[in-house]
Structures are given as structure tokens and as C-alpha cells.
mmCIF file of the C-alpha atoms, coordinates in Angstrom:
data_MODEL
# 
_entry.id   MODEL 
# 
loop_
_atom_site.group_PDB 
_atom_site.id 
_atom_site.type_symbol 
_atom_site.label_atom_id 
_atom_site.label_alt_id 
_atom_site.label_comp_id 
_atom_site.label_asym_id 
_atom_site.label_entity_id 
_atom_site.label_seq_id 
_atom_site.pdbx_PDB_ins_code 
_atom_site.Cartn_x 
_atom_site.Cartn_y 
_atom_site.Cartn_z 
_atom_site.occupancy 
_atom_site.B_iso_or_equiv 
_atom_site.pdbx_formal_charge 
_atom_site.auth_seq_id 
_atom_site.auth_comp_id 
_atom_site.auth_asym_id 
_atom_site.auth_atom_id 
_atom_site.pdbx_PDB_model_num 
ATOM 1  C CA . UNK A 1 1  ? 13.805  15.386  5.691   1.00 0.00 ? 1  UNK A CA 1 
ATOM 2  C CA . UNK A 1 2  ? 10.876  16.731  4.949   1.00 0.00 ? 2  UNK A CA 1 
ATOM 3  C CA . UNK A 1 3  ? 7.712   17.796  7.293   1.00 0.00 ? 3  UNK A CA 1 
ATOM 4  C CA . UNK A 1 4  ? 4.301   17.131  6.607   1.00 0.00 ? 4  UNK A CA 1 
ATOM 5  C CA . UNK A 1 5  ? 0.805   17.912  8.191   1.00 0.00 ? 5  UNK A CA 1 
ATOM 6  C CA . UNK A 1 6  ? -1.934  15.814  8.288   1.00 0.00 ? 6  UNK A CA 1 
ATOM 7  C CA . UNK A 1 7  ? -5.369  15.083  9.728   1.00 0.00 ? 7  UNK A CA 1 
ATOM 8  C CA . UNK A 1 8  ? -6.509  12.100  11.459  1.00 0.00 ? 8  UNK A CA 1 
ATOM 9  C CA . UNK A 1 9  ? -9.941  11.445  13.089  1.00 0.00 ? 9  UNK A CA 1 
ATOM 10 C CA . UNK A 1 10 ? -9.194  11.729  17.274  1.00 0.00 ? 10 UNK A CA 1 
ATOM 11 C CA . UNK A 1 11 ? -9.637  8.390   17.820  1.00 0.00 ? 11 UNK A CA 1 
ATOM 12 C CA . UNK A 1 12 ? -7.180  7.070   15.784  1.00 0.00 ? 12 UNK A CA 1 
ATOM 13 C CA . UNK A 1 13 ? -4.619  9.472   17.270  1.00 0.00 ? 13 UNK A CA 1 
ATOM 14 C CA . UNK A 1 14 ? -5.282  8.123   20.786  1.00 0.00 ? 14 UNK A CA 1 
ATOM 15 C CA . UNK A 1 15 ? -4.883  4.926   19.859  1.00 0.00 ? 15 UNK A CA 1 
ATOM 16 C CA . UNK A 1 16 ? -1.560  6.240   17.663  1.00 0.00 ? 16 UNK A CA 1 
ATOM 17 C CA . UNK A 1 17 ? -0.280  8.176   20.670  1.00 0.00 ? 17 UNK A CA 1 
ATOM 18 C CA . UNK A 1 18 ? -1.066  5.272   23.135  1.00 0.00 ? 18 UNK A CA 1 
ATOM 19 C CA . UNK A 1 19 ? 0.886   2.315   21.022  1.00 0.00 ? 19 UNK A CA 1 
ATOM 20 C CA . UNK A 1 20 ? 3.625   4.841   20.412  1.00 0.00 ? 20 UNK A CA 1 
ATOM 21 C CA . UNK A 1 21 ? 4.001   5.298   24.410  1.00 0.00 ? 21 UNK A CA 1 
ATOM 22 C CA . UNK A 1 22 ? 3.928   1.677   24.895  1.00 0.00 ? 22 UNK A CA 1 
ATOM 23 C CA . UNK A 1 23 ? 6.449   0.940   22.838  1.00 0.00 ? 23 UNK A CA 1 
ATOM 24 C CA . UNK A 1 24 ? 8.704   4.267   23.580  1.00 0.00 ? 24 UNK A CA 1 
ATOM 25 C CA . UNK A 1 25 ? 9.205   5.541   20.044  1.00 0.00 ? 25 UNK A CA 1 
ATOM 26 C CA . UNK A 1 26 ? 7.440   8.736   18.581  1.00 0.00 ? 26 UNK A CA 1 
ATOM 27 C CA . UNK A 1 27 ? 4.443   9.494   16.219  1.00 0.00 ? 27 UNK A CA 1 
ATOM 28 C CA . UNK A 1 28 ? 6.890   10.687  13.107  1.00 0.00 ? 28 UNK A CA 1 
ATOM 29 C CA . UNK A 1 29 ? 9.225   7.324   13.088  1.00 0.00 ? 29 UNK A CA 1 
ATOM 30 C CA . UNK A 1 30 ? 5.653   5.384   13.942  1.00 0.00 ? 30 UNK A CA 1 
ATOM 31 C CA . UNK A 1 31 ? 4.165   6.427   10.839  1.00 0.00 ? 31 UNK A CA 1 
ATOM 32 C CA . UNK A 1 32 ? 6.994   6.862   9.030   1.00 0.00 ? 32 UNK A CA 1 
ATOM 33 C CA . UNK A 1 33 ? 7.882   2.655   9.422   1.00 0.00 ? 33 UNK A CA 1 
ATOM 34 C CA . UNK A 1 34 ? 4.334   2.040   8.468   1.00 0.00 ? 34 UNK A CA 1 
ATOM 35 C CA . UNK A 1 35 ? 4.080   3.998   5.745   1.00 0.00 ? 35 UNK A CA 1 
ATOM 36 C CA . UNK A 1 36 ? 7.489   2.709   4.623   1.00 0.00 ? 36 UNK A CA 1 
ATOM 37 C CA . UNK A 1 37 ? 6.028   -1.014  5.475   1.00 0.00 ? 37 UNK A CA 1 
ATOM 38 C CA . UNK A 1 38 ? 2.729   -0.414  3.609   1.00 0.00 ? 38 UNK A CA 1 
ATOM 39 C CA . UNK A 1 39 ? 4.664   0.504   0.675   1.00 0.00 ? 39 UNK A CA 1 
ATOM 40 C CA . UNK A 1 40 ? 7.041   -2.777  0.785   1.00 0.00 ? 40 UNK A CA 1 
ATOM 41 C CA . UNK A 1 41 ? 4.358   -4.909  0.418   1.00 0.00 ? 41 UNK A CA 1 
ATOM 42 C CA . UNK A 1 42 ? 2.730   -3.278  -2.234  1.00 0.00 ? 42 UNK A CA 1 
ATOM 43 C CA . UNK A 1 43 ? 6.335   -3.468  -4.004  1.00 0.00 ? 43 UNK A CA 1 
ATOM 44 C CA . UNK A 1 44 ? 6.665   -7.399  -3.294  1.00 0.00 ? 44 UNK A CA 1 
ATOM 45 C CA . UNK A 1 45 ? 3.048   -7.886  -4.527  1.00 0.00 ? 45 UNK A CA 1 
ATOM 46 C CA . UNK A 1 46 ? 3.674   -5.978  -7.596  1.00 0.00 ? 46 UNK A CA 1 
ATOM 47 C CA . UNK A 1 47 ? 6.684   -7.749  -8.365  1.00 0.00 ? 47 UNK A CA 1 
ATOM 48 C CA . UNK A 1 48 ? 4.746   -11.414 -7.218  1.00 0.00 ? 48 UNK A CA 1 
ATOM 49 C CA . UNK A 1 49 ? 2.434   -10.616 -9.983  1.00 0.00 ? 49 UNK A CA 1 
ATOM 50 C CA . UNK A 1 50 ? 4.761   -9.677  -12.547 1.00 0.00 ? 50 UNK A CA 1 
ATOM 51 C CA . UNK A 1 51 ? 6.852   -13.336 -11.794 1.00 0.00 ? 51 UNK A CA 1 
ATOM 52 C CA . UNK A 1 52 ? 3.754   -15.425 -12.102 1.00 0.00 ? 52 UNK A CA 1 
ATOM 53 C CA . UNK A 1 53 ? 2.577   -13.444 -15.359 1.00 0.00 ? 53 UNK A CA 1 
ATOM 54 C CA . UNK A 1 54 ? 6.117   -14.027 -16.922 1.00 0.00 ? 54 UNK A CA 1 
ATOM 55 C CA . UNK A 1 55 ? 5.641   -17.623 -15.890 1.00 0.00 ? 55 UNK A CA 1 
ATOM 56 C CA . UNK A 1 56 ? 2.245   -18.358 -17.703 1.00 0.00 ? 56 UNK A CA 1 
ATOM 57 C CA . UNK A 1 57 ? 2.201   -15.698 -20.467 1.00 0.00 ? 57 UNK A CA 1 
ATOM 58 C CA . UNK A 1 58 ? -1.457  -16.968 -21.755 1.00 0.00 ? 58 UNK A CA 1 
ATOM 59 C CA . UNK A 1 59 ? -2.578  -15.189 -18.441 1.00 0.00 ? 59 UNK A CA 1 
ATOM 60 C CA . UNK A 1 60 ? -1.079  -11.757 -19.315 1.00 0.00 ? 60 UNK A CA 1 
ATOM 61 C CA . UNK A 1 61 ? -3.476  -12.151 -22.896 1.00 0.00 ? 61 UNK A CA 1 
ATOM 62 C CA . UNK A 1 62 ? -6.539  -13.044 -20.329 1.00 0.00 ? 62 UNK A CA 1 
ATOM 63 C CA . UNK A 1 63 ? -5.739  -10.309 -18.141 1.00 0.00 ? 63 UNK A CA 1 
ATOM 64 C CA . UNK A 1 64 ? -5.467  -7.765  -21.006 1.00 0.00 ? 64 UNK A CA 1 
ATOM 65 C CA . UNK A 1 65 ? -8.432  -8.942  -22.646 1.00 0.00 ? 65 UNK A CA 1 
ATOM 66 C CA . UNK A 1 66 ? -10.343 -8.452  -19.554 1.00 0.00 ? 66 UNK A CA 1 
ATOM 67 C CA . UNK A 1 67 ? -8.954  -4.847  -18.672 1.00 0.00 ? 67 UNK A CA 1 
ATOM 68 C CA . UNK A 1 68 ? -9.543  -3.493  -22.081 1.00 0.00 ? 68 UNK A CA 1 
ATOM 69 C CA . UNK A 1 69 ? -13.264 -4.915  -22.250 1.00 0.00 ? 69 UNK A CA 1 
ATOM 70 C CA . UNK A 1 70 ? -13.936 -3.486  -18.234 1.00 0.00 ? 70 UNK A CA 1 
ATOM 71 C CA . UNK A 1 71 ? -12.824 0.258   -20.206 1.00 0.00 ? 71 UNK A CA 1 
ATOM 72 C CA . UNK A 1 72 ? -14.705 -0.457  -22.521 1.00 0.00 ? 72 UNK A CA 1 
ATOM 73 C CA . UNK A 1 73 ? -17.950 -1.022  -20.226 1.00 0.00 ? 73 UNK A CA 1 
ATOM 74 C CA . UNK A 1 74 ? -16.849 1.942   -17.960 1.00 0.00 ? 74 UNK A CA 1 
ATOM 75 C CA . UNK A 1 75 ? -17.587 4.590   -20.547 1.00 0.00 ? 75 UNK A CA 1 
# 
């Protein structure tokens, strides 16, 4: 497994360090679960909007449409 380091305002590791006390566990399998939860969603949400543009293809044309125009406008 591997180890990482990162920086978090002070605040936010209190209130890390004091939820992880309550609920006897440590800051590693804490973030870990989140991080591991955070990405789950974004997974089912990814594959929620690839079901409903496979059920009504004309959206995937106005959603291309759209996306190539917004480039277009960004340069």
C-alpha cells in the first residue's frame, strides 16, 4: 500500500482528528473510505448519464452540439 503526504488547513484536521476519535478508527482508513466513497459516486453518476444518453440518443446530438460550440467560444 502505498503512503502519501498531504496538507490540510488546521482546522479541518481538528475536526478530521476529532470525528476519527469519536468513532475509534484512524485518519488513513478515514480518508481512505472517503476518498474511495467520493470516487463511487462519481462512477454511478458517470454511468447514470451514460444510461439516460443511450436511452434518448437525440440528447447525445444536443449535448455534442453544445460542447463543441462552448470550445469553440473558449478560444
Amino acid at each position: 500500500m502505498a503512503k502519501v503526504m498531504i496538507s490540510l488547513p488546521d482546522s479541518l484536521l481538528e475536526r478530521i482528528d476529532a470525528h476519527v476519535r469519536a468513532n475509534r478508527t484512524s485518519r488513513s482508513r478515514f480518508l481512505r473510505e472517503l476518498a474511495q466513497r467520493e470516487l463511487d459516486l462519481e462512477d454511478a453518476d458517470r454511468g447514470e448519464r451514460v444510461r439516460r444518453l443511450l436511452e434518448d440518443p437525440e440528447s447525445v446530438r444536443a449535448d455534442s452540439v453544445y460542447l463543441v460550440k462552448q470550445a469553440r467560444w473558449s478560444r
